[in-house]
N, C-alpha and C positions, 0 to 999 in steps of 0.2 A: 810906578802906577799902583793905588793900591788896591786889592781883590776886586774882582765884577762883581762877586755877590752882595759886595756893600754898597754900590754904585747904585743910586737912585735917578740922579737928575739923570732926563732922556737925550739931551744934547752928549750929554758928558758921555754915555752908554753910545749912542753915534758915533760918536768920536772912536773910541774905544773899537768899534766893529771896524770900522773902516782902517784902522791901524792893523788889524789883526789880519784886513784879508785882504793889503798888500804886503805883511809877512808872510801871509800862506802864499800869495804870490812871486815873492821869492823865495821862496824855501821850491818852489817845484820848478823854477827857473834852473836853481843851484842843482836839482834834483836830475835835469834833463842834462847838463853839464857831463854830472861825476856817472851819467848811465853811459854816456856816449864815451867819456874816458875810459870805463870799464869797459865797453864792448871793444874799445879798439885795443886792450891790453889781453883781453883774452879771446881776440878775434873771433866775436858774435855779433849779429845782427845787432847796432842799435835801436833801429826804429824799432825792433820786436820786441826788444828787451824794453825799453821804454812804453811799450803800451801795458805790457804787461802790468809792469811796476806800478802806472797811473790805475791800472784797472783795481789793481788791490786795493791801491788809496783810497779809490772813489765807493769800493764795498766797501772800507775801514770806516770812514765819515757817514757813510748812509746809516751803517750800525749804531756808529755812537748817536746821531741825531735819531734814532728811532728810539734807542733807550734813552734820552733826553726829554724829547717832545712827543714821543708817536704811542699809540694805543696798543693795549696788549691783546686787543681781540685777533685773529686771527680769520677774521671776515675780512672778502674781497667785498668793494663797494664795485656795481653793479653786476655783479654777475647774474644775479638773480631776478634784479629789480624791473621792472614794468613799464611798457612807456606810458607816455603821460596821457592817451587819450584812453589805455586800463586806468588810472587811478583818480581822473577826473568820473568817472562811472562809480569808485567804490561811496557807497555810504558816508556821509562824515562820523568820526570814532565820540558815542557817545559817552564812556570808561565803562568801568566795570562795573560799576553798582557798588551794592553790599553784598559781601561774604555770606552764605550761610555759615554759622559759627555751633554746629552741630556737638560738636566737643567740649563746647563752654557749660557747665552747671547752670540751671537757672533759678534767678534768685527772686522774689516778690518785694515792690516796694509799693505802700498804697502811700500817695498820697492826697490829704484833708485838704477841703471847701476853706480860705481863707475865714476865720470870723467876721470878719467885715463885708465879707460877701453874701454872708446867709442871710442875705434879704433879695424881696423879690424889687426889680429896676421899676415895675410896674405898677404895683398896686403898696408896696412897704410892708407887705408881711414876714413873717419868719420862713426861712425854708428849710423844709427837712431832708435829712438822705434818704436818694433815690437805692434805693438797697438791691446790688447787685449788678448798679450801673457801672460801668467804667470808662473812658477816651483810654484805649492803649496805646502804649509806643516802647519804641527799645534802643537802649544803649547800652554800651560793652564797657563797662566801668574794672576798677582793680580793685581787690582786698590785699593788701601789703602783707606779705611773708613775716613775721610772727617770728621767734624764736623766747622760749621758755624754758622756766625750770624745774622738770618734770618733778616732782617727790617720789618718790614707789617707796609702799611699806609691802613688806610681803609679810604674810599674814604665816602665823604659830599655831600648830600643832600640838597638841599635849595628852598623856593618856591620866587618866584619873591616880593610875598608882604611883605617879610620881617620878617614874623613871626611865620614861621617854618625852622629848621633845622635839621636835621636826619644823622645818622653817621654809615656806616654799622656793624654790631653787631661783637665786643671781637671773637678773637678764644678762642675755650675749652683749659682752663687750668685745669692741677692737681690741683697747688697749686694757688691760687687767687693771682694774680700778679706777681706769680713767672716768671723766664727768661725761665725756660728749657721745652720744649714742651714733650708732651706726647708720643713720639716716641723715647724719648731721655730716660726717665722710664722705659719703655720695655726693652729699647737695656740695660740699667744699670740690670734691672730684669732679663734678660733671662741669660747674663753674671753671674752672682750669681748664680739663681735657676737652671739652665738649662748646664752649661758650668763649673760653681760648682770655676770661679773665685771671688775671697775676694776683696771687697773693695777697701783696701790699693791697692792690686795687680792693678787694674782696673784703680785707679790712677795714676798708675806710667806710666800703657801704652795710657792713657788718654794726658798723659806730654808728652811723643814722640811725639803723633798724634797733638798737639799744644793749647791740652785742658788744662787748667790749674784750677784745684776741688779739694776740698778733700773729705775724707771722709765722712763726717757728713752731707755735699749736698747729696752727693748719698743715702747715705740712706735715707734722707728727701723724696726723689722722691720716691724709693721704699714704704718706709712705707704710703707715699699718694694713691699711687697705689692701696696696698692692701688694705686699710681700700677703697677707690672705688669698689672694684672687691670683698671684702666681699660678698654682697649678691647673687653673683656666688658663692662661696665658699658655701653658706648655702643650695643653692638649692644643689647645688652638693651632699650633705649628702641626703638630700631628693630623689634625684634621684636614687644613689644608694641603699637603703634601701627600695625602690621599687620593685627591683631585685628578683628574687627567687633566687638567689644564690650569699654567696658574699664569699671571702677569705679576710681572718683575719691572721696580724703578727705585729709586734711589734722590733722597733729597739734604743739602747740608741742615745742621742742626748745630749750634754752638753752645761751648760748653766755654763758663764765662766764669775768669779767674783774672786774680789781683794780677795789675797789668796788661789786660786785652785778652785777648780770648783764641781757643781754639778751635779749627773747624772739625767737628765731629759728624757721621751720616747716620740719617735713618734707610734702613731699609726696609723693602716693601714686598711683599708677597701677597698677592689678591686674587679670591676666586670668585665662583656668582654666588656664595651666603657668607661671605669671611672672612675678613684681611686682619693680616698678620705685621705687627713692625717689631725691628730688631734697630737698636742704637750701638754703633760702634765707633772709634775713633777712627778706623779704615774706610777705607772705599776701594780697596783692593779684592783680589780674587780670592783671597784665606778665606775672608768674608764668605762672597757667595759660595765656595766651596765647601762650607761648613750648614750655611742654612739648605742648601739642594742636596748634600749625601741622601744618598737612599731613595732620591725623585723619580718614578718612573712615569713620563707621560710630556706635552708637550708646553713649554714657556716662552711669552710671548714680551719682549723686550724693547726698548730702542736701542740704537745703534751704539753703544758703551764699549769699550772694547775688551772689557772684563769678560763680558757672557759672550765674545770675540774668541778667547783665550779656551774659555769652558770646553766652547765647541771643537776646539781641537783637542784639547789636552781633555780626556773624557772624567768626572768627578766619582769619586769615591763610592761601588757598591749604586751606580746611575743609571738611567737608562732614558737620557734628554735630548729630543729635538725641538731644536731653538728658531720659535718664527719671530719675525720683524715687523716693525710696526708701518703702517703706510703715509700715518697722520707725522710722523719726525721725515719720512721724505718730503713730503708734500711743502714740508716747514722751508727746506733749502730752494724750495724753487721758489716760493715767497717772498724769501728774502731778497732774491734777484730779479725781481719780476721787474723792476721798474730799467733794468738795462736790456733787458731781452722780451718785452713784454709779449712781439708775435709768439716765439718758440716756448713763453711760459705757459700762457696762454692756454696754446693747445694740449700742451703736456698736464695741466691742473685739469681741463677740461676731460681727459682722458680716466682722471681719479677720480674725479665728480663723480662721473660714469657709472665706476667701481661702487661708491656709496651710495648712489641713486638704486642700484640691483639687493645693495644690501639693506635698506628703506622698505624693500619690496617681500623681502625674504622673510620668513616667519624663524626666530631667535630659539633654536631648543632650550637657551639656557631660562626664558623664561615660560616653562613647562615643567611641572612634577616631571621627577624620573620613572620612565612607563612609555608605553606604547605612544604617547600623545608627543614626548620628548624625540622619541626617535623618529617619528611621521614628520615631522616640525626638519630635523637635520635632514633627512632624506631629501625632502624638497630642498632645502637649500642649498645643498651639495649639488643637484640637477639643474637649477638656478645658473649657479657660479661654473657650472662644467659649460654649459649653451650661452652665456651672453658674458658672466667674467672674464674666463680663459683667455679669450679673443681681443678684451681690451687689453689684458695685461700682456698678450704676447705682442700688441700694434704697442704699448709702451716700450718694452726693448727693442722692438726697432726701432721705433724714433730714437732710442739713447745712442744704437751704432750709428746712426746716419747722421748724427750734429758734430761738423768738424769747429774746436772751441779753440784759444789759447791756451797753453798751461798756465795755470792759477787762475785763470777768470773764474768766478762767482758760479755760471751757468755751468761749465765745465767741472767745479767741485763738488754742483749739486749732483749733476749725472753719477759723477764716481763715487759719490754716498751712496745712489739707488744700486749702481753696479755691485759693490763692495757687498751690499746687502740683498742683491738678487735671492740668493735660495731663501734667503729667509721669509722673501716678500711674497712667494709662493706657496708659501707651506698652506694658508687659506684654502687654496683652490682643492685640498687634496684632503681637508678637515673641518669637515662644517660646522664643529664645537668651535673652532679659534676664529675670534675678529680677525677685521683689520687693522686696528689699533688697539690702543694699551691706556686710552683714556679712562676704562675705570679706572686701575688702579692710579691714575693721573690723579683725576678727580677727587679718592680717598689719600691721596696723601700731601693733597691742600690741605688737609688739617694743622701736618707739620708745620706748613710755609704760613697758614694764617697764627697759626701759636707763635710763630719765630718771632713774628713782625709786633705783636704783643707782648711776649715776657722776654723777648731776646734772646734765648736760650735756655740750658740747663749749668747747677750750679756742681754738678756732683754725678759724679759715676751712678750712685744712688739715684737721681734724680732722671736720667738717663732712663733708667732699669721701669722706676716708678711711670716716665712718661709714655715706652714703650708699652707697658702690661695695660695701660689705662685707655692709650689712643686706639690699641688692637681692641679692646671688648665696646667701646663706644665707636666706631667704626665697624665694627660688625652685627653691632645691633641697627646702625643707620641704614645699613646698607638692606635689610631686610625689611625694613619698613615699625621696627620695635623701640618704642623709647628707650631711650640708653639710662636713663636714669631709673626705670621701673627694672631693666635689664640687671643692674650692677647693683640694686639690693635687691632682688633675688636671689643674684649667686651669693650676693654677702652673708646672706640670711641664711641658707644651705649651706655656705662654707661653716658658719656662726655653728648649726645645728651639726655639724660632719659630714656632710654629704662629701663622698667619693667623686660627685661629678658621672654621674655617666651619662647622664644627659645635660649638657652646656651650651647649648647653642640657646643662642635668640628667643627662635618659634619654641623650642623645647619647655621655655620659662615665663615667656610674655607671650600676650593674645599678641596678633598684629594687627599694626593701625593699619585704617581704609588707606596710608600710600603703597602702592603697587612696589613687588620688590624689586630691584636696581639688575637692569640685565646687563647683561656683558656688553652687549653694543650701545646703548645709552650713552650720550654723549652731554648730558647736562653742564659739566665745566665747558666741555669743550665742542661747541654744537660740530654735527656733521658738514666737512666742507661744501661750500657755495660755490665753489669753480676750481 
C-alpha cells in the first residue's frame, strides 16, 4: 500500500480507512485475548485489567487525534456562551471602523484640477483656483526603507604655525573599520529577534530594497552586537534575581548540525519589568541550579520535576519557595473531560471560580512600588483569604472523594494536582504570586515562534547571541518600549562607555501609550472559561 499522504482519490482513501479500522479491530480483539492470558498467569482481575489497558488507549488516540486535527486554544465551547434569546437581543457587529493611527507622521499631498477640467460645464469659461479650498481625505500609504551610503568627511584642524593638526574624532563602530553602522545591526537584530525573519530571508528582501549582503555579514553585525550588549545581558540576570518573585519555564531550541540536529533548551526567568533567557544543551537540574544560586524570594513553575528535585535538595547560598501553576492543572483535566465530562465539569468550574476572584482583585504588580502597590496586595490577599481559600479547600475534597481506576486519564489528572498541592497554595498565603505562569508562557513564544522560522541555532555562538538579543527585546516588550529604539540606546551608550548603571527599558526610552504587561495578564493564554 503506498503512503496515505500521497493518496488523493477519495474512494481509494475509503478504502484505505476502512482497512485500518478492522485492523484496529483486531489488534484489540488480540489485545483482550493476551489481557485475559496475562490475568490468568499472574492471577489478577481480568476484566480490570482490561479496562484499564482500553482506558489508556482510548486517552493515547484522543491525544494523537487532537494533535492531528484539534485546535490549540484551550477554550471550553460553551461554557460561557449565551442562550440564544441573549443573542438574538445583541445589536448586529457593525466592525471596527478606522484606527486612529495617532503614531503615524503626517504627511501633505495636494492634489491639481485636471487641465481639462478648468473649465466651467456651464457657461465654457476658464476656472481659477479657489485658494485655500480643499475636499479632504486620508489614507495610510508606505515610504519603502531606503538603505544608503552615508560619505562622512570629518573636518581638519590646523594651527597657523604649522605644527599641529587635529581631525574630528571616527564615529562609534560595531565592528572597527567595518562599513555598516550601528543602526544597520539593530535593524538586522530586531528583524531576527523581534520579527523572528532568518537571515537568508532578510537577504533576499535586502536585494529588492538595492542592498546587495549575504549572510554571513549579517550575522557578523549581529554577533558584534551581542558580544557589545553582553554586559546588559548579565545585569539583566542580576536584576531579576533581585525580585521577590520570578516565573520559571523552559522551551526546546535546536541547534542544527551536518546530519540533523540536536535538541538544545532555552531557559526562562520572568518578572513584572524583565525576562531573562539562558540557552543550554541541558534541561537538567545543573541548569537551574546554576541560574537560582543566590535566589531569595518566591518561583513560580509548572510541574517539571527538575524545580521537583530543587525543592528538596535546597540550591547553593538560596532561600526558595516554589509555587505551582493552576493553569498546567487545569490543562490535565481538559484533556479528559470528554471521558468524565460530569466530574470535569465541576472540578474546571471550581478553577473558573478561582479566576473569576482574581478578575476582581486589583494586581500590585501593576502599581509603582509605594503605598498604592502595597494597598493594591492588601486587598487581594483579604480577597483570596474570604472567597479563594474555600474554593480551593471544596477542590481537595472533591480530589479524596473521586474513587478512579489506576491509570485512568481522570485519576492522573487528580495525582498531578495532589503531587502539586503545596505549591498550588502558596497563592492563598502571597498576594505578589499568580495563579499561573502565563507570562512568562507568553514571553517565551518568542522562542517557539523563531523555532518554527529559522529552525534553530547554528552554533553555540549563535545560542549566546540568541539568548542576549531575545532577553533585551523581551524586556523592552514587556514594558511597553520599542525594542528597537531600546537596543540602539544601549548600543549607543555602550558605543560611548557607558557603565550601565541605568539599563532598563524606562531608564532609556519614553513609553509607548501600551499599558505595561502585568503579572496576571493572560494575552497568549486568555483566563479559563470553565
Amino acid at each position: 500500500m503506498p503512503p496515505i499522504e500521497t493518496i488523493e482519490d477519495k474512494e481509494t482513501l475509503r478504502q484505505v480507512a476502512l482497512l485500518l479500522q478492522k485492523e484496529n479491530e483486531r489488534l484489540h480483539e488480540r489485545l483482550e485475548d493476551l489481557t485475559k492470558r496475562l490475568a490468568l498467569l499472574t492471577g489478577t482481575d481480568a476484566g480490570k485489567q482490561l479496562e484499564i489497558e482500553i482506558e489508556r488507549l482510548r486517552v493515547y488516540m484522543a491525544k494523537l487525534q487532537k494533535v492531528a486535527f484539534g485546535k490549540s486554544s484551550e477554550k471550553r465551547p460553551g461554557a460561557n456562551s449565551k442562550p440564544d434569546s441573549d443573542k438574538a437581543d445583541k445589536p448586529p457587529q457593525t466592525g471596527h471602523g478606522p484606527r486612529e493611527q495617532k503614531a503615524l507622521p503626517e504627511v501633505e499631498e495636494i492634489v491639481d484640477v485636471p487641465d481639462e477640467e478648468m473649465t466651467c460645464d456651464l457657461c465654457g469659461k476658464d476656472l481659477r483656483e479657489w485658494e485655500g479650498q480643499y475636499e479632504e481625505s486620508e489614507e495610510v500609504t508606505v515610504i519603502q526603507r531606503r538603505f544608503v551610503r552615508k560619505k562622512i568627511k570629518r573636518k581638519k584642524a590646523r594651527c597657523t604655525c604649522g605644527a599641529c593638526v587635529k581631525t574630528a574624532p571616527p564615529l562609534p563602530k560595531l565592528i572597527e573599520g567595518g562599513r555598516y553602522s550601528p543602526e544597520f545591526a539593530v535593524e538586522v537584530a530586531t528583524q531576527k529577534y523581534l520579527d523572528h525573519l532568518p537571515l537568508e530571508r532578510q537577504v533576499r528582501i535586502m536585494a529588492r530594497e538595492g542592498l546587495k549582503v549575504d549572510s554571513q555579514t549579517l550575522w557578523d553585525q549581529i554577533w558584534a552586537l551581542a558580544c557589545l550588549l553582553e554586559p546588559v545581558y548579565d545585569k539583566l540576570l542580576i536584576h531579576v534575581k533581585s525580585q521577590r518573585l520570578l516565573l520559571a519555564d523552559e522551551t526546546p531550541i535546536y541547534l542544527l548540525k551536518k546530519g540533523g540536529k540536536a535538541k538544545w533548551y532555552t531557559w526562562a526567568l520572568a518578572t513584572a519589568d524583565a525576562v531573562y533567557f539562558h540557552v543550554d544543551p541541558s534541561r537538567g537540574a545543573e541548569v537551574a541550579r546554576r541560574l537560582l544560586a543566590g535566589y531569595h524570594g518566591t518561583v513560580i513553575t509548572d510541574g517539571y520535576c527538575v524545580y521537583v528535585s530543587l525543592d528538596k535538595t535546597p540550591v547553593e547560598d538560596a532561600d526558595i519557595l516554589f509555587a505551582n501553576c493552576w493553569s498546567h492543572s487545569r490543562r490535565k483535566y481538559v484533556e479528559c473531560e470528554q471521558y468524565y465530562p460530569k466530574e470535569v465539569e465541576h472540578i474546571l468550574e471550581l478553577i473558573r471560580e478561582l479566576y473569576k476572584i482574581e478578575e476582581a482583585a486589583p494586581d500590585p504588580w501593576t502599581f509603582e512600588a509605594g503605598p498604592a502597590r502595597e494597598a493594591a496586595a492588601a486587598t487581594r490577599k483579604q480577597l483570596r483569604n474570604e472567597l479563594s481559600r474555600p474554593i480551593v479547600e471544596s477542590i481537595g475534597k472533591w480530589a479524596t472523594e473521586q474513587k478512579l481506576l489506576p491509570g485512568s486519564s481522570l485519576r492522573v489528572a487528580i495525582e498531578y494536582m495532589n503531587d502539586h498541592w503545596k505549591g498550588l497554595q502558596v497563592f492563598l498565603d502571597d498576594p505578589y504570586v499568580p495563579l499561573d505562569t502565563n507570562l512568562v508562557e507568553r514571553l517565551i513564544r518568542a522562542i517557539a515562534v523563531g523555532r518554527k522560522n529559522f529552525y534553530g541555532i547554528k552554533s553555540e555562538r549563535g545560542g549566546k547571541a540568541a539568548a542576549i538579543l531575545y532577553s533585551l527585546c523581551g524586556t523592552a516588550k514587556q514594558v511597553g518600549v520599542d525594542p528597537k529604539a531600546y537596543l540602539l540606546a544601549l548600543t549607543k551608550a555602550a558605543l560611548d562607555g557607558s557603565t550601565f548603571e541605568k539599563f532598563l527599558p524606562r531608564d532609556l526610552v519614553p513609553q509607548d501609550t501600551e499599558p505595561p504587561a502585568a503579572l496576571a495578564e493572560t494575552e497568549a493564554q486568555p483566563a479559563p472559561s470553565g
